[in-house]
MIZA-88027 format. One record per residue (C-alpha): x, y, z. Coordinates in Angstrom, 3 decimals. Layout:
% residues N
SITE X Y Z
...
***
This chain:
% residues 403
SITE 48.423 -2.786 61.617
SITE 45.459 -5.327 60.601
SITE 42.797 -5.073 57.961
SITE 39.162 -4.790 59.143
SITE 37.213 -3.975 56.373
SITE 36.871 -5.130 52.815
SITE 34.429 -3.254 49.805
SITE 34.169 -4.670 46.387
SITE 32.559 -2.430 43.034
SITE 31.841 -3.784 39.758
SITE 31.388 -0.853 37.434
SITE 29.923 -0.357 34.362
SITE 32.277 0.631 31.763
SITE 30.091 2.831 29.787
SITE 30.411 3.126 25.867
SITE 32.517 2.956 23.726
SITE 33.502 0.723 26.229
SITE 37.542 0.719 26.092
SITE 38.872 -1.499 28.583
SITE 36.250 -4.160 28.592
SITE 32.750 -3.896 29.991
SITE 32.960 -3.824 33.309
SITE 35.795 -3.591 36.288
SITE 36.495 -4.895 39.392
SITE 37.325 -3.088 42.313
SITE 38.317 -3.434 45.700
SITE 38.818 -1.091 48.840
SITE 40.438 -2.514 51.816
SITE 40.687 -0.350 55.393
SITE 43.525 -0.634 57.766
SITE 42.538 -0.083 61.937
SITE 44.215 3.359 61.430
SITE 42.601 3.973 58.645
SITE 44.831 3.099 55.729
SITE 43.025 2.445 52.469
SITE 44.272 0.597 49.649
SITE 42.665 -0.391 45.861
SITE 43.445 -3.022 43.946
SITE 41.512 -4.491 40.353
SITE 40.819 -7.862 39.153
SITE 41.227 -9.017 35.693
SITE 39.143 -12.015 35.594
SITE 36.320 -13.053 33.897
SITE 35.891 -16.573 34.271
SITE 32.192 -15.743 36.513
SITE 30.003 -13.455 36.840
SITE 31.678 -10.051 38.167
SITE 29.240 -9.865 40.753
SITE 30.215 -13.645 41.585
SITE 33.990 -12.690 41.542
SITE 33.249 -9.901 43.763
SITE 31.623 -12.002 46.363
SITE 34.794 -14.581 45.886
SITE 37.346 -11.143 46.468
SITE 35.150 -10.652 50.037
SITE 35.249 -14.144 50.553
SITE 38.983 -14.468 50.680
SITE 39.800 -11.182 52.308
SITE 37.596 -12.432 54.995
SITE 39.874 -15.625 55.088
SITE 42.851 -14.380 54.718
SITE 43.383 -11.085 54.850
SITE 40.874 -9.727 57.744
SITE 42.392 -9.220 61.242
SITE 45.938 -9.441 59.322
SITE 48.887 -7.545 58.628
SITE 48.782 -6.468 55.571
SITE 52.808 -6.661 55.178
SITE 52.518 -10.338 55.364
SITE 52.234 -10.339 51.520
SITE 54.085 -13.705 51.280
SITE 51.773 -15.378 53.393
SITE 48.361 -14.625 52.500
SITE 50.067 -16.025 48.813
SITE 50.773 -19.184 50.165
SITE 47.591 -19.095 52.038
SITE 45.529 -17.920 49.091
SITE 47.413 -20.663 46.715
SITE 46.828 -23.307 48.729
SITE 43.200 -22.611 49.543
SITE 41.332 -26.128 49.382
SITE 43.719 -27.728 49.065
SITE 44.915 -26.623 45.745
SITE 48.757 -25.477 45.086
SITE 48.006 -24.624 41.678
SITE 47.750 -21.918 39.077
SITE 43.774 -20.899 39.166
SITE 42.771 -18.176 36.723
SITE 40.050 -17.602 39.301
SITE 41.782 -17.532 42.366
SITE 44.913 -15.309 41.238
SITE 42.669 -13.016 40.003
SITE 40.639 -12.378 43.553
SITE 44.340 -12.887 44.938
SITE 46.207 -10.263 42.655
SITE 43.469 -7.712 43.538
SITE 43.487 -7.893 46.894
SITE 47.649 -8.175 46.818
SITE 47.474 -4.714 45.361
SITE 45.466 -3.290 47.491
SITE 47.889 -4.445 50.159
SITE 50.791 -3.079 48.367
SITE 49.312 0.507 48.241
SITE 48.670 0.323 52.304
SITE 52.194 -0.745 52.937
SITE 53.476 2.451 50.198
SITE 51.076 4.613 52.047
SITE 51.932 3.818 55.467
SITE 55.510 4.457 54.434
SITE 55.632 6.999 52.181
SITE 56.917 5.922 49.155
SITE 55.221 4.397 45.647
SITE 55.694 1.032 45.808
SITE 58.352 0.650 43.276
SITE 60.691 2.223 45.818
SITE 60.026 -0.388 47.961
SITE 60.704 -2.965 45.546
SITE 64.282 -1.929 44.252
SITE 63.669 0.988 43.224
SITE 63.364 3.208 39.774
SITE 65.108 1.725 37.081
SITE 62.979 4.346 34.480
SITE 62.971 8.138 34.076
SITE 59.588 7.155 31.875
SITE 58.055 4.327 30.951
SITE 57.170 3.568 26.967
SITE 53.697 3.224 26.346
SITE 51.283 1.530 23.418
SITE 47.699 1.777 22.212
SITE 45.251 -0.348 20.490
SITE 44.445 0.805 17.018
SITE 40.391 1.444 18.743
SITE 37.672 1.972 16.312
SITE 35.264 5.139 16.756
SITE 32.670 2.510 18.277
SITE 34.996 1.556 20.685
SITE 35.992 -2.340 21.477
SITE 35.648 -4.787 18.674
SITE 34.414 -7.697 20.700
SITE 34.618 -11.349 18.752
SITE 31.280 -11.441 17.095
SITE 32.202 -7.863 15.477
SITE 35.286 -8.815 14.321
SITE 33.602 -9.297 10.554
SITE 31.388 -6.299 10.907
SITE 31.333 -3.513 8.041
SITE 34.585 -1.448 7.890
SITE 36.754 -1.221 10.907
SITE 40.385 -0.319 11.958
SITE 40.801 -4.613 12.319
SITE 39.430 -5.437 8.727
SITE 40.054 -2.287 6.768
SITE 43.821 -1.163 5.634
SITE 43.160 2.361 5.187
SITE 41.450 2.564 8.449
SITE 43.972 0.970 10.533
SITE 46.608 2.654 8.798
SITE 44.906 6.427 9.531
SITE 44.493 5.532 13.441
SITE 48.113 4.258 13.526
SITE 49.335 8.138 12.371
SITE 46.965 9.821 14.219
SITE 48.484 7.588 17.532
SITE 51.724 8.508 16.333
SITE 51.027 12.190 16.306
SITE 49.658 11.791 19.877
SITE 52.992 10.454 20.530
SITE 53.131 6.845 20.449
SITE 55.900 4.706 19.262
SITE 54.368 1.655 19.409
SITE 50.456 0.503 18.095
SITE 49.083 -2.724 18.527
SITE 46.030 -4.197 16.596
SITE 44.458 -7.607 15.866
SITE 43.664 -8.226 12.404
SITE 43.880 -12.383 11.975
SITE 40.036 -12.708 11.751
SITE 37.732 -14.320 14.706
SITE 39.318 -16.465 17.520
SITE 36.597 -18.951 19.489
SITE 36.649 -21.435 22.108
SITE 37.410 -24.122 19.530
SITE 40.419 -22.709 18.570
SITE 43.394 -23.193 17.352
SITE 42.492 -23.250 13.893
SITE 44.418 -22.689 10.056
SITE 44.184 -19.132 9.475
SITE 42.086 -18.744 6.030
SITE 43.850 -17.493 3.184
SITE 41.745 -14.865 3.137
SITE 42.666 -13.631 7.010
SITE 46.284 -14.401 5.978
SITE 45.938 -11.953 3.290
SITE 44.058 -9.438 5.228
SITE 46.824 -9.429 7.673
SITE 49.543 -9.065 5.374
SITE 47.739 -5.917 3.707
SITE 47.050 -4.645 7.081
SITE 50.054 -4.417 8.610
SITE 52.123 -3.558 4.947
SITE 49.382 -0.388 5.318
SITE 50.335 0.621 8.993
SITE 54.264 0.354 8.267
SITE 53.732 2.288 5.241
SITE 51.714 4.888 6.939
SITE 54.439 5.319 10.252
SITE 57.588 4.016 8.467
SITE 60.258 3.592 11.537
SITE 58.398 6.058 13.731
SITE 56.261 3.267 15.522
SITE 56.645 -0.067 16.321
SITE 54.039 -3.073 15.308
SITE 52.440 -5.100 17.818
SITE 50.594 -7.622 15.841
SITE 47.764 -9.808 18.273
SITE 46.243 -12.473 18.282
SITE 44.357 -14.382 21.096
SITE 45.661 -17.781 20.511
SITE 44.145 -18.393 17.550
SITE 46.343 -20.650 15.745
SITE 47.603 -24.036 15.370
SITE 51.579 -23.975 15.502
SITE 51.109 -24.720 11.759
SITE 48.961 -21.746 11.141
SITE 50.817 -19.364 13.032
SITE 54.107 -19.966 11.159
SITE 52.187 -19.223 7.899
SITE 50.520 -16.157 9.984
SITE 54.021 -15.158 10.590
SITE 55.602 -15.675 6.952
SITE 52.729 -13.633 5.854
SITE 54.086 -10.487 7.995
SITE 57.444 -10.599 8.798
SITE 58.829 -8.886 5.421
SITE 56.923 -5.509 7.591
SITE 59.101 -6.024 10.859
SITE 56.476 -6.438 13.865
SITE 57.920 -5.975 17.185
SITE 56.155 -8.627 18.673
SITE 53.580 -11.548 17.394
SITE 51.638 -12.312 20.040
SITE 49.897 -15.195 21.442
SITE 49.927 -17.206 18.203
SITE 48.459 -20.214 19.507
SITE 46.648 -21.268 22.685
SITE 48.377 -21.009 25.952
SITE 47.931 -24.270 27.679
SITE 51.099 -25.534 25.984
SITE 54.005 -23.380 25.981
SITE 56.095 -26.527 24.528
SITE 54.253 -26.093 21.636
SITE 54.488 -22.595 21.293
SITE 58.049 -22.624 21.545
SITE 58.019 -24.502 18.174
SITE 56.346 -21.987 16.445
SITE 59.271 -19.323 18.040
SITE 62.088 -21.713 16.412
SITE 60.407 -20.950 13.348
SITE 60.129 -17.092 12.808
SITE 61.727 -14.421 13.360
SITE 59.151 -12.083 14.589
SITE 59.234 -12.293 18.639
SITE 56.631 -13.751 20.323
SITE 54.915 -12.306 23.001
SITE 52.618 -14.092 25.891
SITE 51.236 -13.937 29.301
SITE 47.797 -12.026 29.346
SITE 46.195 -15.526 30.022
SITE 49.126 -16.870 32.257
SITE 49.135 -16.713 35.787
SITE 51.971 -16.848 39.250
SITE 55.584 -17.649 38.490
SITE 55.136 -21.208 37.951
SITE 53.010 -20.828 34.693
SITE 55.697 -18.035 33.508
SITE 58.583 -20.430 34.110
SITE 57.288 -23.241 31.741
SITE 57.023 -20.484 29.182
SITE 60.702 -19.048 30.291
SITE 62.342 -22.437 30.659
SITE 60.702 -23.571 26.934
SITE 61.989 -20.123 25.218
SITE 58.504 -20.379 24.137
SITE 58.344 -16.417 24.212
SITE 60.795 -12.947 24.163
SITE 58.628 -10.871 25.674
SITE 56.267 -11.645 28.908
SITE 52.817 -9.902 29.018
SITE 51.957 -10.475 32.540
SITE 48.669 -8.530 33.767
SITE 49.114 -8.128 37.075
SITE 45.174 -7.843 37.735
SITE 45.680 -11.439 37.167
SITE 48.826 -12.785 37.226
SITE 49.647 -12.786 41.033
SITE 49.916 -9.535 42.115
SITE 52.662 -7.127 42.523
SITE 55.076 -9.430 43.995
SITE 54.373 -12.336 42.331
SITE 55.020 -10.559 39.068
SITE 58.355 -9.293 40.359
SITE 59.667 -12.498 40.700
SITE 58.048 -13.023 37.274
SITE 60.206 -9.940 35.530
SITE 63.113 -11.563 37.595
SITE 63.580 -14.962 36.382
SITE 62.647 -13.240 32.677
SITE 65.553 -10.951 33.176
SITE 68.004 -13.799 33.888
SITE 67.015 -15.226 30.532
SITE 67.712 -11.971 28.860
SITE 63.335 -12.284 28.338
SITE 61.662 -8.875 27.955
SITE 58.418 -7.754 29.977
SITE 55.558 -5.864 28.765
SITE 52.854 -5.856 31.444
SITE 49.638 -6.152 29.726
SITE 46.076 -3.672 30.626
SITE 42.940 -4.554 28.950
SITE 41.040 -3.514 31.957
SITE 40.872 -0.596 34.325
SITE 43.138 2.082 36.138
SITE 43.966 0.256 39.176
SITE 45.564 -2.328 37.841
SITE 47.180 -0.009 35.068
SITE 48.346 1.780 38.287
SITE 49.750 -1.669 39.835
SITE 51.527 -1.926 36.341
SITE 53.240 0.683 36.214
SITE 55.093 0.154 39.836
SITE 56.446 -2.985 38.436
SITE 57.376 -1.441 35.158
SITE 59.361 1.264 37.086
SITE 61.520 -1.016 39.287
SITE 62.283 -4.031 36.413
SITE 65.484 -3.635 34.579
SITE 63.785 -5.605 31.577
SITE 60.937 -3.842 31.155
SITE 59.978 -2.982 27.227
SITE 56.586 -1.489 27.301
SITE 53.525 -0.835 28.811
SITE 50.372 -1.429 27.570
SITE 48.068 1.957 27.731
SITE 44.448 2.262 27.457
SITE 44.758 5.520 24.851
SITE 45.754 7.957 26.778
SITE 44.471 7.205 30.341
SITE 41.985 9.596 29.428
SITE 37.921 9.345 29.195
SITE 36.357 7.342 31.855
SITE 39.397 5.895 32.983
SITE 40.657 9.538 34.523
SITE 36.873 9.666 35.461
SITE 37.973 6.409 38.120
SITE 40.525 8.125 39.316
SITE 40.797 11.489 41.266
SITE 43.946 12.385 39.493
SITE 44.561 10.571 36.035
SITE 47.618 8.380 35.365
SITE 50.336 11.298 33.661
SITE 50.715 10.550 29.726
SITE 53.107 12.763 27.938
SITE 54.768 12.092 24.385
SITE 54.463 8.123 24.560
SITE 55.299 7.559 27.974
SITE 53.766 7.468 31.404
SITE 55.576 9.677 33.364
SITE 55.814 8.431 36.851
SITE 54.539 9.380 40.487
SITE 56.075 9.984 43.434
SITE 52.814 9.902 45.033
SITE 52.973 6.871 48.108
SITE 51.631 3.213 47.158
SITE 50.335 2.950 43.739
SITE 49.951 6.512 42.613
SITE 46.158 6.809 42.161
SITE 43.307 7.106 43.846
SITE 40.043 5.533 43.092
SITE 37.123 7.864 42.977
SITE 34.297 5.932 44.736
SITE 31.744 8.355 44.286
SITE 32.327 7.682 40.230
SITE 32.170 3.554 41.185
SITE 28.900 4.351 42.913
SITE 27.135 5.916 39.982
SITE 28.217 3.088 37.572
SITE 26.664 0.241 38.804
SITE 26.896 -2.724 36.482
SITE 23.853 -4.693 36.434
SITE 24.375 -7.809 33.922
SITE 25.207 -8.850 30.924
SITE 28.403 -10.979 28.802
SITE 31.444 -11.150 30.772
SITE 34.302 -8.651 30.344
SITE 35.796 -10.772 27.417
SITE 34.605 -14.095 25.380
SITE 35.397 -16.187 22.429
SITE 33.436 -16.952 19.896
SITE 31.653 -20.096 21.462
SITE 31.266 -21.901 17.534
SITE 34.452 -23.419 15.185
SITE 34.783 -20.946 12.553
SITE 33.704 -22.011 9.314
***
């Protein structure tokens, strides 16, 4: 078996846009006519740039290749020149195309790929939500705008029922006020206090039936996040995440010493070696690893792996399309330590438009499918019509220090 051909989409996520703005997709063909998707979560470029980098590494790696050689086109990929680093960039091109191998080799044997990879460990897999508001994403230079479920406690605390009438037993929102490329920064007293009256109003309004996942996007100094964390504990969050940037797991491992809330990270982290400064630092209890990003399917198994051996909890992160939800939820399935998954609502709305059957949701859980490789299939015809054409990338900070 070789691949011979490669396609890349970038699609337009139309509004409310939940998910991001755009996604990145990739098809890649097998001689006997194997296809397999995968999704990028990267927004370093351009999508359109990204795209062109997906095709260009396919074309050196990948093309005329076995796609079963998954180990190799890593080390191939990771060393591309001459590099043997962590690259946001590259593990993102990498992770999509990994994917798409993955769902070849489940196709051409039959099986979903977590069967191939140890097997189900999970009769169902626990989901969460964002707290959305009705205009969708809440991008950074919204995050002050007029009454919202981030800056309003009555607001936040209605959406958290209604999830938890849906079913969820878990909601996570991001109430600690703007984040921007100069952060970390001391949290004002008034987005301390904001917080605090936030999340008091969401426990209130779900009591034990839901957990808390309070975000952030490394806004904090170590410093700040502690008093962040003060400010919410007495409420009992599952999970405080990202409290300060994540260059420096050393340092964030301070601010875990200090609270008892568990920290969360990984959405920003990328291959095993990343993860294993933030394992060998106890700088977090629960990974986040988005496997649109963070190497792949395999790469994020070995991930979950050396977290399970340090009793370390993972919750694969999705803030972007179906595919690499899909790619998700195989590694959820086969990793004793899994806690939850991140879900984009339901899987419903455009994101069971992408698909031509939608992920299965049922009472807070994804219920899995036996369905060979990753599960899904990506409607084309629906990546066709939604062309993106330009704009901001898929996520961005704030680019001034907050005053």
């Amino acid at each position: 078996m070789k691949i011979t051909d490669v396609k890349t989409w970038v699609v337009l996520n139309p509004p409310p846009q939940i998910g991001g703005r755009y996604f990145i997709f990739v098809k890649l063909v097998t001689d006997g006519g194997v296809v397999g998707y995968g999704e990028a979560y990267n927004a370093s470029f351009g999508p359109k740039v990204t795209a062109k980098m997906i095709e260009d590494m396919a074309e050196r790696h990948l093309v005329g290749r076995d796609p079963h050689d998954v180990e190799r086109f890593f080390r191939h990929a990771y060393s591309s020149g001459f590099t043997q680093r962590p690259d946001v960039a590259v593990m993102g091109c990498f992770s999509a195309l990994e994917m798409a191998c993955w769902d070849i080799i489940g196709k051409e044997a039959g099986k979903p790929v977590y069967k191939l990879l140890g097997g189900r460990c999970h009769e169902a897999l626990r989901t969460y939500t964002y707290l959305y508001p009705t205009s969708g994403s809440v991008y950074p230079d919204e995050m002050e705008s007029p009454k919202n479920v981030y800056n309003d406690p009555d607001m936040a605390a209605e959406a958290a029922l209604e999830c938890v009438k849906q079913g969820f037993t878990a909601v996570k929102f991001d109430p600690a006020g703007p984040y921007t490329a100069f952060d970390g920064h001391q949290p004002r007293l008034v987005d301390i206090d904001l917080s605090a009256r936030m999340v008091k109003a969401v426990r209130e309004a779900v009591g034990t039936r839901a957990d808390i996942l309070f975000g952030t996007h490394g806004q904090f100094t170590p410093a700040g996040a502690v008093r962040m964390a003060k400010a919410i504990e007495p409420y009992d969050p599952l999970w405080f995440e990202e409290p300060v940037p994540p260059d420096m797991p050393e340092i964030m491992a301070d601010v875990a010493r200090k609270i008892s809330i568990p920290v969360a990270t990984g959405e920003r982290l990328t291959t095993k070696y990343e993860f294993a400064r933030v394992i060998e630092n106890r700088a977090a209890a629960i990974l986040q690893p988005d496997l649109g990003r963070s190497g792949g399917i395999l790469e994020t198994k070995k991930i979950a792996a050396m977290a399970e051996a340090y009793h370390i909890q993972v919750a694969p992160h999705c803030y972007c399309g179906p595919i690499v939800g899909a790619a998700n939820i195989q590694l959820a399935a086969c990793s004793p330590n899994f806690l939850v998954l991140e879900s984009i609502k339901t899987w419903d709305g455009f994101h069971a438009e992408l698909l031509r059957k939608k992920i299965g949701w049922e009472e807070g859980n994804v219920i899995l499918s036996e369905e060979p490789g990753l599960g899904v299939e990506l409607n084309e015809d629906v990546c066709d019509a939604h062309p993106w054409s330009e704009g901001p990338l898929h996520l961005q900070m704030a680019p001034d220090p907050l005053v």
